[in-house]
C-alpha positions in Angstrom: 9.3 98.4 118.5 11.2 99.7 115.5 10.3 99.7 112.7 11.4 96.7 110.2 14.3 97.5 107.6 13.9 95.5 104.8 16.9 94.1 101.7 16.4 96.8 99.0 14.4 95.5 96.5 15.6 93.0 93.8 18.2 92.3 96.4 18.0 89.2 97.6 19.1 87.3 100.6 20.1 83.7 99.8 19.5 81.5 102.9 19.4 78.1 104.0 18.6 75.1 102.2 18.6 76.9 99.2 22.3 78.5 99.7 23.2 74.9 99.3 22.4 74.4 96.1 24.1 77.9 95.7 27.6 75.8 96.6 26.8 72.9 94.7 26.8 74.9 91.2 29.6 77.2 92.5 31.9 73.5 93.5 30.7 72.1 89.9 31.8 75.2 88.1 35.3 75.2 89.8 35.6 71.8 88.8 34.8 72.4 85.4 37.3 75.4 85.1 39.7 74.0 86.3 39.4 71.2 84.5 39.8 73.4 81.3 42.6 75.2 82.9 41.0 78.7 83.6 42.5 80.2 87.2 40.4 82.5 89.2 40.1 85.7 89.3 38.7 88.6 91.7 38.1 91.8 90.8 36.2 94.6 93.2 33.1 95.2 93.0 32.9 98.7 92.8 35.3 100.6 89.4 35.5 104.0 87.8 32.6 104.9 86.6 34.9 105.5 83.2 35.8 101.8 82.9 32.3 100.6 81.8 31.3 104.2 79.6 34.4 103.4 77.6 34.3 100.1 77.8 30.3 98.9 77.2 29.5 102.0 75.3 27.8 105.5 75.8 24.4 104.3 74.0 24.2 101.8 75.4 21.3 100.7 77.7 23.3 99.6 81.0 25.0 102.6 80.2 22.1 104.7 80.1 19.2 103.4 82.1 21.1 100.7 84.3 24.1 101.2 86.3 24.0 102.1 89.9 26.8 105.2 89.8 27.8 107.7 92.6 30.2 110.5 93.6 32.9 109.4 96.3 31.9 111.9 99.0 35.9 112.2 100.0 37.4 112.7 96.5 34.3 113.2 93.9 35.2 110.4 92.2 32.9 108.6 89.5 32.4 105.4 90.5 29.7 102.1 89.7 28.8 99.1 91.3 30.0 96.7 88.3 26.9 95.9 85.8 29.2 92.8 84.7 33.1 91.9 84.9 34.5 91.2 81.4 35.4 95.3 81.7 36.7 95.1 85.2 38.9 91.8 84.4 40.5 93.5 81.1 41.0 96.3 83.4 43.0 94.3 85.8 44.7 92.3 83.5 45.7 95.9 81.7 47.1 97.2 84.8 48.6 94.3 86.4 50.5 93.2 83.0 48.7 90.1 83.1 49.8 89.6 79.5 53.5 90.0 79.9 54.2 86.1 78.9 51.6 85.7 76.7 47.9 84.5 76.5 45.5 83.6 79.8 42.5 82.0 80.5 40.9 83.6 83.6 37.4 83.3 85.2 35.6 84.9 88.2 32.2 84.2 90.1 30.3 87.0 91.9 27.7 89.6 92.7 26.5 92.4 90.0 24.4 95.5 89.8 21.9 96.5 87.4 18.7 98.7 87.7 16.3 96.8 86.7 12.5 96.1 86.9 12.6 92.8 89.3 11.2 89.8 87.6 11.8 85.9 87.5 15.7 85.3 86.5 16.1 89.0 86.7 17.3 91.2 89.4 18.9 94.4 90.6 21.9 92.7 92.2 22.9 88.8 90.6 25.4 86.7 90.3 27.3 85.4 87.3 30.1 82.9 86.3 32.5 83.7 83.8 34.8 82.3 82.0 37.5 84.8 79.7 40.1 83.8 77.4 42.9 87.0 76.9 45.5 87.2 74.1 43.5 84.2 72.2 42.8 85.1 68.3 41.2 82.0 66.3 38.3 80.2 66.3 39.5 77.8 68.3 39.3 78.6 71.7 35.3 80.4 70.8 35.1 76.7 70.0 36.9 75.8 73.7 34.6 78.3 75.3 31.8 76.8 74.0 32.3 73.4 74.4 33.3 74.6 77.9 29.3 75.2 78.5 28.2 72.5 76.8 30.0 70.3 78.9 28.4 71.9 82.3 25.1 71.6 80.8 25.9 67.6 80.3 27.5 67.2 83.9 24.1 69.1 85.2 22.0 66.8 83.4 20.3 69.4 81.8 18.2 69.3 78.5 16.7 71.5 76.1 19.3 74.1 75.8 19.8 75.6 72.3 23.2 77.1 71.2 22.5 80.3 69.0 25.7 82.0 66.7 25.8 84.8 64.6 28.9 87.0 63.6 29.7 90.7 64.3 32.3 91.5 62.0 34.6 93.8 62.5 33.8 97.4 62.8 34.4 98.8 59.2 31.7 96.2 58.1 29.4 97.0 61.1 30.2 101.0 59.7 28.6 99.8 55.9 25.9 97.4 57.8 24.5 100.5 60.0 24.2 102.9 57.3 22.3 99.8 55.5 19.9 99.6 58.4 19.4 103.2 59.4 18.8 104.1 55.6 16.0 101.0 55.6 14.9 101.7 59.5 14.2 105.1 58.9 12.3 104.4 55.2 10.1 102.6 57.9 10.2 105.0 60.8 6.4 104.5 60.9 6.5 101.5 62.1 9.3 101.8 64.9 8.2 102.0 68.6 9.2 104.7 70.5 12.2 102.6 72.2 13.3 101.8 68.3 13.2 105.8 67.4 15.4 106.2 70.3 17.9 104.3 69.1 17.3 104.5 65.5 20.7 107.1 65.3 22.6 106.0 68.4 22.8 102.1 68.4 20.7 100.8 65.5 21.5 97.4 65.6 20.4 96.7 68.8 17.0 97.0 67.4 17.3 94.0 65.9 16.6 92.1 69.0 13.6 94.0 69.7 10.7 92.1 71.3 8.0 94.0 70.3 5.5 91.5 68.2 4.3 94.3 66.1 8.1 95.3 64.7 8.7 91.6 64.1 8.7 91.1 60.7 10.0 94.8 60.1 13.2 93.6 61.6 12.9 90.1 59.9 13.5 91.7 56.5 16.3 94.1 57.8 19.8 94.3 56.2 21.6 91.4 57.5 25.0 92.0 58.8 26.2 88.7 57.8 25.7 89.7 54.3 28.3 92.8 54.9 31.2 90.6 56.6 34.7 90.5 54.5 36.8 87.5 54.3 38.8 87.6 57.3 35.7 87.6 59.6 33.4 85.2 57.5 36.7 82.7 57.8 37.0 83.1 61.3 33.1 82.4 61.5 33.5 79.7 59.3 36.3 77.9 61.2 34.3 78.0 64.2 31.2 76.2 62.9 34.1 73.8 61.5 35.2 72.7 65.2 31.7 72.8 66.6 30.4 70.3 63.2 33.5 68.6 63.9 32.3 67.9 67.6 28.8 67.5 66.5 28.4 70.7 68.5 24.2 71.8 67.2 24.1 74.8 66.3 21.4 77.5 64.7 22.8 80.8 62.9 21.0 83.7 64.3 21.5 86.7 62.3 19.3 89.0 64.7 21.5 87.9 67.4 23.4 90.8 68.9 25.5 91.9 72.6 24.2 94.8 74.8 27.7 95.9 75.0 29.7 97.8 72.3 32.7 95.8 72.6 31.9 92.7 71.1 33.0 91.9 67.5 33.3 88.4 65.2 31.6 85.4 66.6 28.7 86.2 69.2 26.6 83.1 70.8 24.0 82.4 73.4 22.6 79.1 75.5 18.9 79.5 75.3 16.0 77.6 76.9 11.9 77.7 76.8 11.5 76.4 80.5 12.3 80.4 81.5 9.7 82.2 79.5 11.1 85.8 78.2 14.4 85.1 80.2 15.3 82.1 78.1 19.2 83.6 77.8 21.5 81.5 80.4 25.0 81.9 78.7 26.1 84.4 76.6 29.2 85.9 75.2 31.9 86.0 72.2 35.1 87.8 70.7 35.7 91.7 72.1 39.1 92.1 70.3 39.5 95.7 70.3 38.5 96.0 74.5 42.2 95.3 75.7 43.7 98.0 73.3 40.0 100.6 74.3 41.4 100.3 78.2 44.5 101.0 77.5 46.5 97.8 77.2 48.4 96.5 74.4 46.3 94.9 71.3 45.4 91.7 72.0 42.5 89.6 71.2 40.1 88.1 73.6 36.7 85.9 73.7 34.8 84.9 77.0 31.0 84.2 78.5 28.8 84.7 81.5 25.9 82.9 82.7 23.8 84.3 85.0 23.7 81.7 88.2 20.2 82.9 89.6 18.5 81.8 85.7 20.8 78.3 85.8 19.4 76.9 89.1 16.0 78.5 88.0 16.4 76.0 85.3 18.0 72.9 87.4 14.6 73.6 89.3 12.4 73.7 86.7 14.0 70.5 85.2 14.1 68.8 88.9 18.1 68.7 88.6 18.7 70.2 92.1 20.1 67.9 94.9 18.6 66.9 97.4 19.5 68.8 100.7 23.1 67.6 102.6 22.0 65.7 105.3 24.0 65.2 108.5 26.0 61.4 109.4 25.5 61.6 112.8 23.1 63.5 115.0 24.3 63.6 118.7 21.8 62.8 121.4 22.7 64.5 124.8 20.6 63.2 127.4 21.6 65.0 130.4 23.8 68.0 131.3 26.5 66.0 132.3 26.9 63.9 129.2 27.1 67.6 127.6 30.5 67.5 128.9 31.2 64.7 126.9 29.2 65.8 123.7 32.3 68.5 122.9 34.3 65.6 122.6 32.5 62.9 120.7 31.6 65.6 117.9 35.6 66.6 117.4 36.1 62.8 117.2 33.2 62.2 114.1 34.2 65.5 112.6 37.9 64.7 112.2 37.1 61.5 111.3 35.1 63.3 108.1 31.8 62.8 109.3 29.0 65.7 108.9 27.5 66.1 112.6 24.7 67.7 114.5 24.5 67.9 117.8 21.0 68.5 120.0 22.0 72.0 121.8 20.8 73.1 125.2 20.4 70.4 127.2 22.8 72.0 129.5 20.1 74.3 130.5 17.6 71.0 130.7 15.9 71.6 127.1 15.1 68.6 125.4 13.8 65.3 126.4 14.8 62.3 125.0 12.2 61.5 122.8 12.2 65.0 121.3 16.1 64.5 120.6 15.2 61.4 118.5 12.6 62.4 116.5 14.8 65.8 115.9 17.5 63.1 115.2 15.1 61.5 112.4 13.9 64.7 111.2 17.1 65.8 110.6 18.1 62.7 108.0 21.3 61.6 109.8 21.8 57.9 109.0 23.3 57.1 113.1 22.7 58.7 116.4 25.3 58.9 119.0 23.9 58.5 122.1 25.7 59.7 125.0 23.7 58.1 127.9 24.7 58.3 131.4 25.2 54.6 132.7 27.4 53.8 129.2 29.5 57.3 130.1 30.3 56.1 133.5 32.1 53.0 131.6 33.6 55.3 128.9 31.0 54.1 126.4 28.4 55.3 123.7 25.6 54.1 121.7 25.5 54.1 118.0 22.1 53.4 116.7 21.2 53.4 113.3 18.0 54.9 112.0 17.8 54.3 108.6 18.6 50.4 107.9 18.1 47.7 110.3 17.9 50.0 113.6 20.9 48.1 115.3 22.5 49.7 118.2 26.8 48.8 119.2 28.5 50.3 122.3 32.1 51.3 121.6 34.4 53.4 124.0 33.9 57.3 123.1 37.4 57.6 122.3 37.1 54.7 119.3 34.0 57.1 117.8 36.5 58.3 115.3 37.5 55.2 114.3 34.4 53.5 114.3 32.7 56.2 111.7 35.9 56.1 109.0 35.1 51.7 109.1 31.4 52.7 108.9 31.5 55.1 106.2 34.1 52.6 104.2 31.4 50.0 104.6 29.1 52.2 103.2 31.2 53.5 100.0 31.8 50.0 99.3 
């Protein structure tokens, strides 16, 4: 026998029941879009290499450490699998002259690669929702973004998550902020891990979310950045803590708050939670006005988010939000090989009728007695069986028997089946 091959770690296969749960989120989150009027977009999943240097930043860490980058073997091309989309969206929305007629709201689901150490919430290939508002300059729509999360966190019944906001500025006052820090960083260099005297000259402010205990209150008393913002971008923060007060949005000011990506500037935020331990971040995102012009569109200001879906239904877990499996409406019970003739039929019938059905396979090659069929039937949660017995298909008939109320049983021709479940399932509804 040969030997296994195994999914590449931190790669994870998503199977039965708990895909389900995968399509309940994904079904609540079009909804929700839609709702807001934000039209899908799909972008590939693999882009120049060249997108996401310019784009994120040289210094950065996915940069650096993270993304999963090769040579095209037929052209020598650079190219990644995308650490995250807001780069590949701008980039399509760049080439495809998405802007042409002014503003869009856009968002995209799907699969991205970063290499990581595997842990809880964390993985080398996940998945994120996100939502991305192009050619949209005030506060208002950061405001529209946000309450955008806030309301899926209401519809999913969830508690305890904490909205974080901090500003960025724009980058003349991140210029005068980073001198501030490196000149009071390095007066301190004693103190800086090693990880901190990396980036001490090369992206300084990302030290400030450090979470090394022993730098903590080094970083406390840093230069804050908010104390360096001019008027333009302390209005624009301003107006958005307006809207949110307004809408008795909570909020906590977060001055160490920062984006691993370069492009961000202004308003910054993030959804936390404490049920996730160290991977407490579920939503995160803000204004990257200069990243339209950077990939070579026209100027244009943009805001957007992503929540990482793997951490959200960690947290729908953890808080016992998580549906309860789908069950099945009918389960078919095939006595015989020669009701399996009839089964075919019976389940188009339920089906087009909008009924969910499972039907007992094999007994064509004699597998499955009657009494395994009906505790398979019970097992499998369906509220009716359809019972194709021999004597009532010689007189065109079926049994429906219920197993979850009062047990009753009703015979009914197999060609009223369809009609029988829409009554039934009115009945029901009502």
């Amino acid at each position: 026998m040969a030997d296994k091959i195994l999914a590449v770690k931190g790669m994870n296969d998503i199977l039965p029941p708990a895909s389900a749960h995968w399509e309940w989120l994904e079904d609540k989150l079009r909804t929700l879009m839609n709702g807001y009027a934000y039209r899908n977009v799909r972008t590939p999943i693999v882009e120049p290499t060249g997108l996401f240097v310019r784009g994120l930043g040289e210094v950065t860490d996915i940069v650096e450490k993270e993304m999963y980058s090769f040579e095209d073997r037929l052209n020598g091309e650079a190219l990644t699998l995308r650490p995250e989309a807001t780069a590949g969206v701008v980039r399509a929305a760049v080439e495809n002259n998405l802007l042409y007629d002014g503003p869009r709201r856009l968002y995209y689901m799907g699969p991205m690669f970063r290499h990581e150490r595997p842990q809880r919430g964390r993985y080398r290939q996940f998945h994120q929702v996100g939502a991305e508002a192009l050619g949209f300059a005030g506060p208002d729509v950061d405001a529209e973004l946000i309450f955008l999360a806030c309301d899926l966190w209401a519809q999913l019944g969830l508690t305890g998550v904490t909205l974080e906001l901090n500003s960025l500025g724009q980058v003349s006052e991140r210029q005068t902020h980073r001198a501030a820090l490196i000149d009071y960083l390095s007066a301190n260099e004693s103190l800086l891990d090693e990880e901190a005297k990396r980036r001490l000259h090369t992206n300084p402010l990302r030290i400030l979310d450090t979470k090394n205990p022993a730098m903590q209150d080094l970083v406390n008393a840093a230069p804050k950045l908010m104390d360096y913002l001019g008027e333009a971008s302390l209005a624009h923060f301003n107006g958005l803590r307006a809207i949110l007060d307004d809408a008795g949005v909570a909020y906590t000011i977060n001055p160490r708050l920062v984006r691993g990506m370069d492009y961000y500037n202004l308003s910054v935020f993030e959804f936390v939670t404490q049920d996730l331990g160290s991977q407490g971040t579920i939503c995160a995102g803000g204004r990257y006005d200069g990243l339209i012009e950077q990939i070579g569109g026209k100027p244009a200001p943009a805001v957007g988010w992503a929540l990482g879906v793997e951490r959200l239904l960690e947290l729908l877990k953890e808080q016992q939000r998580l549906p309860e499996q789908p069950a099945p409406d009918v389960f078919v019970v095939v006595p015989s090989a020669q009701a399996a003739l009839h089964a075919a039929r019976a389940c188009r019938l339920l089906r087009q009728a909008g009924a969910r059905v499972q039907m007992h396979a094999g007994t064509a090659l004699g597998q499955g007695s009657m009494k395994s069929q009906f505790k398979r039937a019970d097992g499998s949660g369906a509220a009716w069986a359809v019972i194709l017995g021999e004597a009532e298909l010689a007189d065109g008939q079926v049994a429906c028997k219920s197993l979850r109320v009062n047990q009753e049983q009703i015979m009914l021709p197999l060609g009223d089946l369809g009609t029988w479940w829409q009554r039934t399932s009115q009945a029901d509804a009502a």
